[in-house]
Structure formats: structure tokens, C-alpha cells
FILO-515490 format. One line per 8 residues: their letters; for each residue x, y, z of C-alpha. Coordinates in Angstrom, 3 decimals. Layout:
// FILO-515490
A) X,Y,Z | ... .
This chain:
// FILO-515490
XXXXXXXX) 73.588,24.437,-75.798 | 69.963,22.675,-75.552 | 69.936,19.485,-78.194 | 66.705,20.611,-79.618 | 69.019,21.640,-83.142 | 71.059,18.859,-82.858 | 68.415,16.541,-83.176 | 66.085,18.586,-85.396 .
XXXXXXXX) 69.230,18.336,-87.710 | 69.643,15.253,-87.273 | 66.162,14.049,-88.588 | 65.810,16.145,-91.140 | 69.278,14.194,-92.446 | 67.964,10.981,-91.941 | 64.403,12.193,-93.735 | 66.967,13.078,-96.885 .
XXXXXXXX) 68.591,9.851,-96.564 | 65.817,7.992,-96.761 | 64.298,9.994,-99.638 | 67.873,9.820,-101.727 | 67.327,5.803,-101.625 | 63.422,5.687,-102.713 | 64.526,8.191,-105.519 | 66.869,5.463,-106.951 .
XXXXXXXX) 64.662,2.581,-106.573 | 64.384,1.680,-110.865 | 60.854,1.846,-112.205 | 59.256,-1.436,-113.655 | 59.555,-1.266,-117.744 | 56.115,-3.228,-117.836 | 53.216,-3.662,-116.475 | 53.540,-6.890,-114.849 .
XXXXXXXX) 54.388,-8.343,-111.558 | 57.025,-10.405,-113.142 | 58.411,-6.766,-114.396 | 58.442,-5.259,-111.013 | 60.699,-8.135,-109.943 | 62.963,-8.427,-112.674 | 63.425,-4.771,-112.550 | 63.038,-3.536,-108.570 .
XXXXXXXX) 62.865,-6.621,-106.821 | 66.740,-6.995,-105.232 | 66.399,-3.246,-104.851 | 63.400,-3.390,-103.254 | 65.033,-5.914,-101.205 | 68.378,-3.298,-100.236 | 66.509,-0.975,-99.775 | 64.320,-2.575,-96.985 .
XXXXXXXX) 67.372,-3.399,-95.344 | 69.211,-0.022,-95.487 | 65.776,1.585,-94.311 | 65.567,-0.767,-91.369 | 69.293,0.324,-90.606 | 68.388,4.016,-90.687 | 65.248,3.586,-88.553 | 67.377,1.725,-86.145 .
XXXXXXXX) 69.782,4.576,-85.721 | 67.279,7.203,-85.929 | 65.149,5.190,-83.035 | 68.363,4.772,-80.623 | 69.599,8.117,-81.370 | 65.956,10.155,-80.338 | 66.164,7.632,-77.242 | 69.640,8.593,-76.418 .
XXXXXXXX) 69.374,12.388,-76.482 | 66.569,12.095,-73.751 | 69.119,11.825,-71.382 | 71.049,14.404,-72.554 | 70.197,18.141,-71.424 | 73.409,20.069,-73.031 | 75.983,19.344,-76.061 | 79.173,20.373,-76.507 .
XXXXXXXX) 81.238,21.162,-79.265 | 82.903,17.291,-78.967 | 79.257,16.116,-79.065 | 77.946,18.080,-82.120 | 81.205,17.217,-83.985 | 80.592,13.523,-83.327 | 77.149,13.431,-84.075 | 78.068,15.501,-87.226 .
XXXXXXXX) 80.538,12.357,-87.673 | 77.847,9.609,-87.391 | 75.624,11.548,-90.194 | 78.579,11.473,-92.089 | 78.305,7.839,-92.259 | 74.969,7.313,-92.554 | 74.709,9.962,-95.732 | 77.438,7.130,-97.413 .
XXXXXXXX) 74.150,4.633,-97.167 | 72.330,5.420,-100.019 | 75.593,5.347,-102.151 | 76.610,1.587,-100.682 | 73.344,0.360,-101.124 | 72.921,1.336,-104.901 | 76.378,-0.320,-105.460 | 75.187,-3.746,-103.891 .
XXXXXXXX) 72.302,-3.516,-105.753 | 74.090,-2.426,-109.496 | 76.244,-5.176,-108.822 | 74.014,-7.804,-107.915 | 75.802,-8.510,-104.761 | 79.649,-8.463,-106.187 | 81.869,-9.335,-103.149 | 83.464,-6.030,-103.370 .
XXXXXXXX) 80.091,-3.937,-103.066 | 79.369,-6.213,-100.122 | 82.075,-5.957,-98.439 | 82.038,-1.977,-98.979 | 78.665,-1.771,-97.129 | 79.822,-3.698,-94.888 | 82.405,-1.240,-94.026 | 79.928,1.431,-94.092 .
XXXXXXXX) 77.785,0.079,-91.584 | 80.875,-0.642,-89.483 | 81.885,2.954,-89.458 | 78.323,4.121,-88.722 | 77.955,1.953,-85.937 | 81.896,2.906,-84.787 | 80.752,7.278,-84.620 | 77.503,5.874,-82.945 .
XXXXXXXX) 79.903,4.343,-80.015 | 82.189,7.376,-80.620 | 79.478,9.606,-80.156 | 77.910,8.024,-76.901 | 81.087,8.005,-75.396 | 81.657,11.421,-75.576 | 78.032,12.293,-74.061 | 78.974,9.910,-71.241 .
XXXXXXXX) 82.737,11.865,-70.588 | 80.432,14.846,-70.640 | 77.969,13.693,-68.485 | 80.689,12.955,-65.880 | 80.987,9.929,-63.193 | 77.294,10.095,-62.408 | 76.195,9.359,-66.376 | 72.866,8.492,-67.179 .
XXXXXXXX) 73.790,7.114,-70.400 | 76.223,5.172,-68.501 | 73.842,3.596,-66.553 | 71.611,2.677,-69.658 | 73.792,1.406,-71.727 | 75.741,-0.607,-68.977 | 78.332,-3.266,-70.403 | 76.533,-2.749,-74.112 .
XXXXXXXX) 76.654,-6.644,-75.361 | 74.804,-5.777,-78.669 | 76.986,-2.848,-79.543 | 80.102,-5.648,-79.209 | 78.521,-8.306,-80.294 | 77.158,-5.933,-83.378 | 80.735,-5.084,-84.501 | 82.411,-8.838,-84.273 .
XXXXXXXX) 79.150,-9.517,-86.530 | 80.068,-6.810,-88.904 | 83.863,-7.692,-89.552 | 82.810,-11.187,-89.915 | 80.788,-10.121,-92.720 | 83.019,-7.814,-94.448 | 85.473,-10.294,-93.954 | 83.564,-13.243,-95.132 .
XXXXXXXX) 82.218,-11.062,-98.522 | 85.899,-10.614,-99.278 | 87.431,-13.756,-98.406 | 85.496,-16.422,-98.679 | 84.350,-18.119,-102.779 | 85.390,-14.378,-104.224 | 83.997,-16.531,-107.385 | 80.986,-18.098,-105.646 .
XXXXXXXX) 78.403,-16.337,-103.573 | 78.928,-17.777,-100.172 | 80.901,-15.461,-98.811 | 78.525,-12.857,-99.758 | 75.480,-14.817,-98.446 | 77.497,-15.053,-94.874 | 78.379,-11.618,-94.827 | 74.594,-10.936,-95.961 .
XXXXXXXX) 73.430,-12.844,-93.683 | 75.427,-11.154,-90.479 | 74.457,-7.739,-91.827 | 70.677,-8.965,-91.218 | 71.213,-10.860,-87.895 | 72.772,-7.139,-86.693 | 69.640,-5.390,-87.999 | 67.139,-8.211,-86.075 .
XXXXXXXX) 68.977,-7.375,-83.387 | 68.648,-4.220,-83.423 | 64.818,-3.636,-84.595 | 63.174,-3.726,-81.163 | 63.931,-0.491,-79.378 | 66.129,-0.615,-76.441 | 64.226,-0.422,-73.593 | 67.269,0.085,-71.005 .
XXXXXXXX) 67.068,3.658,-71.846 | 63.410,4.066,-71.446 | 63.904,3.027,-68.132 | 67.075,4.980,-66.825 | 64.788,8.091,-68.094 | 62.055,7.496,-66.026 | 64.168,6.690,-63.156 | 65.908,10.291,-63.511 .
XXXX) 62.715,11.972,-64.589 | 64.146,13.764,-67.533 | 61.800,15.620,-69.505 | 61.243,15.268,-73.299 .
């Protein structure tokens, strides 16, 4: 099977996602500046981050599945997997937001962009089994620092939110604060890809 449903699926997911979230943004009572603060302004501020996180995965995953020609039924249901995950975003982020950063709601988002990033390494490695010794995606991703260094970030957080001053807001500033250093890292595309795929001269 050709991936040209998989990922036409897959961005019209990410399109509803990202429309879901906007939807829920609250509308200013007044008039003023000072209104569109008190009233938007932290989720105006969640928002940006949770769109940054889906643009992220939507960026990697379009540069992924140019080095993929066929899927399988173990890649569909993993990719299926990863949507999952990312469809729990708009949910999380309201929550952080209604709460005004509660530890709790923190440390549930937290979790949620653990498990999304979790199916994205779930669903790379099964591309790469299916790709064989010879793996493309192999050779692009190679020893994958960020991804590791992306998930020791997030359990810090999530860890932090729900440990550390549960009456205080330091915790929840560290975790915050990982969550943001992930997406950073992340924000520049990776360009290891673009460069296994013109070395392989795989078509678009």
C-alpha cells in the first residue's frame, strides 16, 4: 500500500487538531488590551505551545514518510496510535489552561506529550523493521540523541510538576520549562533526513 492515504489522513487530523484548540481559545469580554489578557492571554500562551508541538510532529512526520514507499498493516496501526495521542492535545491543553497551571494538569500534559512522542518512536521503529537491514530511516535517524534526550526531559517534567512545591509553583515552572526546552529543540526541522533522501533519490 502507497502512503499517499496514510499521510493525507494524517494531515487532515492534525488540521482538526489544530482547529479544536483555536475553537476553545475564550473571547475577550471587553474591548481592551488589558481584557484580551485577563481573559486569553495564558491561553493564548498554551496554545502557542501545543501548536508548536503539533507542527513539530506534523513537520518530522511528512519528512519521515519520504523515505517510505509502502505501509503495512503494523505501520498504519502505529501511525493510527500516534494520532491517537496527539487528538488527547487539545483536551490537556484546555485543562492546563482552566487550571491555571495546577500541578496535576501539568503533569497530565506532560504525560500526553510523553506518549505522543513514545507512538512517534513506536511508529519509526516499525517502518525501520519493515524497511529491513538496509533502512533508510535507519540511516537518518542514526543513534537519535534528541528523541532520548527528549523523553529524560519529559519525565523530568512530569515528575517535577508532581513532586516538587505541589503547593508552590516551582515544580510546575520546571516541568514547564522542560516541556519548552523539548519543543526548542525540536522547532528546526531535522535535516538528517533531508539528506539520506537525496542520497537514495526517493521521490516525493
Amino acid at each position: 500500500m502507497r502512503t499517499n492515504r496514510l499521510e493525507a489522513f494524517s494531515d487532515g487530523v492534525l488540521a482538526i487538531i489544530i482547529t479544536i484548540m483555536v475553537l476553545g481559545l475564550k473571547v475577550p469580554a471587553g474591548h481592551d488590551l488589558s481584557d484580551l489578557v485577563r481573559t486569553t492571554g495564558v491561553g493564548l500562551l498554551t496554545y502557542l505551545l501545543t501548536f508548536v508541538y503539533v507542527g513539530i510532529y506534523w513537520n518530522n512526520h511528512h519528512h519521515m514518510f519520504h523515505l517510505v514507499r509502502q505501509v503495512s498493516g503494523g505501520v498504519l496501526w502505529a501511525n493510527l496510535a500516534l494520532l491517537f495521542c496527539l487528538s488527547l492535545f487539545p483536551l490537556t491543553t484546555a485543562w492546563i489552561d482552566d487550571s491555571r497551571f495546577e500541578p496535576i494538569p501539568v503533569g497530565i500534559y506532560g504525560l500526553n506529550l510523553l506518549g505522543a512522542a513514545i507512538a512517534y518512536f513506536v511508529l519509526q521503529t516499525v517502518i525501520i523493521r519493515q524497511q529491513g537491514p538496509g533502512s533508510p530511516l535507519r540511516q537518518a535517524v542514526g543513534a537519535d540523541i534528541k528523541g532520548k534526550v527528549s523523553l529524560v526531559l519529559y519525565v523530568a517534567g512530569i515528575l517535577s510538576a508532581l513532586l516538587i512545591d505541589r503547593s508552590g509553583h516551582i515544580g510546575v515552572g520546571l516541568a514547564l520549562a522542560g516541556f519548552v526546552t523539548v519543543a526548542v529543540m525540536w522547532v528546526v526541522p531535522d535535516r538528517r533526513i533531508d539528506r539520506v533522501v537525496r542520497q537514495h533519490e526517493i521521490p516525493d
